[in-house]
C-alpha positions in Angstrom: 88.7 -41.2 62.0 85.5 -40.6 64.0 83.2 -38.6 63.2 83.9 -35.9 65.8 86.9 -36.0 64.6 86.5 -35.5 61.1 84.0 -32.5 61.7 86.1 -30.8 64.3 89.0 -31.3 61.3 86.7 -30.1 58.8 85.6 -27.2 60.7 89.1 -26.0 61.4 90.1 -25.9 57.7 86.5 -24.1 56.8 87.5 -21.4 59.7 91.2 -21.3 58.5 89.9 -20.7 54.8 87.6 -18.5 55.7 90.3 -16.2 57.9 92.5 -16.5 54.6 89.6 -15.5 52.4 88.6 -12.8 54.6 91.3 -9.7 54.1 91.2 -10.2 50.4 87.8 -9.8 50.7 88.0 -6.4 53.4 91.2 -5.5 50.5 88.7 -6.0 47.5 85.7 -3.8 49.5 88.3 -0.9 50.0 88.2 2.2 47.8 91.5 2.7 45.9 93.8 5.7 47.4 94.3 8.5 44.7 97.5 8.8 43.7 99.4 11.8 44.6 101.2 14.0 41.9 105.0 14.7 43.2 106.0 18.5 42.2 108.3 17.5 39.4 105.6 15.3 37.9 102.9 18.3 38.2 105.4 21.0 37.2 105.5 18.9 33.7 101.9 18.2 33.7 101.3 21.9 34.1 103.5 22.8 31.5 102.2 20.1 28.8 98.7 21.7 29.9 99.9 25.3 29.2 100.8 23.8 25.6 98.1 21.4 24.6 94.6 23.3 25.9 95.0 26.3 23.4 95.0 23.5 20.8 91.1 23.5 21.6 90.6 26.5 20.0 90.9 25.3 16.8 89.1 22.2 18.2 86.4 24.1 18.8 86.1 26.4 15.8 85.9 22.8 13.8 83.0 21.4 15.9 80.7 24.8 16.1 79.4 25.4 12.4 80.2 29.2 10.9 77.6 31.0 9.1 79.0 34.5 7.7 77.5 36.7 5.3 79.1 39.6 3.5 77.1 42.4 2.0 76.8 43.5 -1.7 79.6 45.4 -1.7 82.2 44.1 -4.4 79.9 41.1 -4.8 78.9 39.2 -8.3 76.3 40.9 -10.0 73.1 38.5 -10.6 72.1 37.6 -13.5 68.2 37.7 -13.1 68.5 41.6 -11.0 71.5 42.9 -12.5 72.3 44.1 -9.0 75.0 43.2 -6.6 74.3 40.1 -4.7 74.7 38.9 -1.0 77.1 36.7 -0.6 76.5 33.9 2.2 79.8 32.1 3.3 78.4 28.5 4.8 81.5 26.9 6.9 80.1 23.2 7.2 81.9 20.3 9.4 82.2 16.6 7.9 81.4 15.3 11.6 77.9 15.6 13.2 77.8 18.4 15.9 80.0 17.8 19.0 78.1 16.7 22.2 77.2 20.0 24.1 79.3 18.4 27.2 82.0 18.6 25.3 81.9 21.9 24.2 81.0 22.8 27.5 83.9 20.6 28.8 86.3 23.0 25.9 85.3 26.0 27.3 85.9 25.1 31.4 89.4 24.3 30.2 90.0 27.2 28.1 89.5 29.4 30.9 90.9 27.5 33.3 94.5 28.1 34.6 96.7 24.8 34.3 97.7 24.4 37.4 95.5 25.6 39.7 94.6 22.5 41.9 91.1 24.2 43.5 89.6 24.3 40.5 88.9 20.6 41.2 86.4 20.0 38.2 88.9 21.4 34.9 92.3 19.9 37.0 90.4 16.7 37.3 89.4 16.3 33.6 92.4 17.9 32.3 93.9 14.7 34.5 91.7 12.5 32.8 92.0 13.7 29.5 95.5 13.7 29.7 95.8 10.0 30.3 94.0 9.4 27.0 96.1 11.8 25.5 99.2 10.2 26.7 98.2 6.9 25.7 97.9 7.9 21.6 101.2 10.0 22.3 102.6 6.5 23.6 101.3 4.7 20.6 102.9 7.7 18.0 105.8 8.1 19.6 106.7 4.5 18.9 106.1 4.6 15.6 109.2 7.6 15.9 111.2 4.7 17.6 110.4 6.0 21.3 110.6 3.9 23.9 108.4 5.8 26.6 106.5 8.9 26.7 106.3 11.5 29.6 104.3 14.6 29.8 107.0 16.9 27.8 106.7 14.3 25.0 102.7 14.5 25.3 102.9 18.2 25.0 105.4 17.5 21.9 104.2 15.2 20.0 100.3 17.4 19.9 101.9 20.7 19.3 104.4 19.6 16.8 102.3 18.1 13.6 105.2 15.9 11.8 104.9 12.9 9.2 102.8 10.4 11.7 100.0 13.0 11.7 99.4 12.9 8.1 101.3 13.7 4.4 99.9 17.4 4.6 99.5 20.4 6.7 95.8 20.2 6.8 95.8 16.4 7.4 97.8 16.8 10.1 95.8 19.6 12.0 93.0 17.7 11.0 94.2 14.4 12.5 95.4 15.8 15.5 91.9 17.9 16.4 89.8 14.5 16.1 92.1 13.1 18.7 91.8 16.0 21.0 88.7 15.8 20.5 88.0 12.0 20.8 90.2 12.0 24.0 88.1 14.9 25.8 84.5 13.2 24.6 85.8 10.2 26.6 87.3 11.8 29.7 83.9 13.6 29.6 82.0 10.3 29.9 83.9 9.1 32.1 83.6 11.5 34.9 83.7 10.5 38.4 
């Protein structure tokens, strides 16, 4: 082979190789279409929201430390006074204080009305949290011998506290807040 001809060879494989290289390169530069939520699929996610957002109450009530105090009425006597004390009720968390995001994040989705697609902030994080959640409902549910998880199951197995939460009632609510709460600290961070 001369060698015209073995660069005019060469540069027809370096052009065909670069014309095959090209659209996966145009495919990789492309942004990723959303996907679209059907109506059945965002009738359930509605409803699964309707049931699992109220659960942040008592999310949030574990989070946000409680300070009440009760006057001397009824209360122990002192010893060094001999006159009715004040009693000071001090509610104090095991876990250090939730990121204000979060809180913040709580309260948009407390108010918020599942289903209400213009509220494009709280439907978007209530979409992102709810992959999380639906991912640890996934993993529970087959340790109940599920085989897959949609949003009704989601909404079951975080309302309905039963043996794979915990061996007691407070376990289980206990259990079952850290997730909620773990789930929404990441879909917080990971805001678009």
């Amino acid at each position: 082979m001369t060698y015209q001809g073995w660069f005019r060879s060469a540069t027809a494989v370096a052009l065909a190789g670069g014309l095959m290289v090209a659209p996966t390169v145009l495919r990789a530069r492309q942004q990723p279409t959303p996907i679209e939520l059907d109506a059945a699929t965002l009738a359930e996610r509605t409803d699964a929201a309707r049931a699992i957002i109220p659960l942040l109450e008592d999310v949030k009530r574990r989070v946000e430390p409680g300070v009440q105090a009760q006057t001397g009425t009824g209360s122990p006597t002192s010893p060094f006074t001999g006159t009715p004390t004040t009693v000071f009720s001090v509610t104090l968390s095991k876990r250090p204080p939730a990121d204000p995001q979060v809180v913040q994040a709580m309260d948009r989705l407390l108010k918020w009305e599942p289903g209400n697609r213009s509220a494009e902030y709280e439907a978007a994080l209530f979409d992102r949290w709810f992959e999380r959640l639906s991912s640890r409902a996934s993993a529970q549910g087959t340790q109940r011998g599920l085989v897959s998880c949609d949003a009704g199951c989601v909404a079951r197995t975080m309302t309905s506290l039963d043996g794979t939460w915990g061996k007691t009632d407070a376990e289980r609510a206990e259990a079952r807040d850290e997730v909620l709460l773990e789930t929404l600290a990441e879909a917080v961070k990971t805001k678009e």
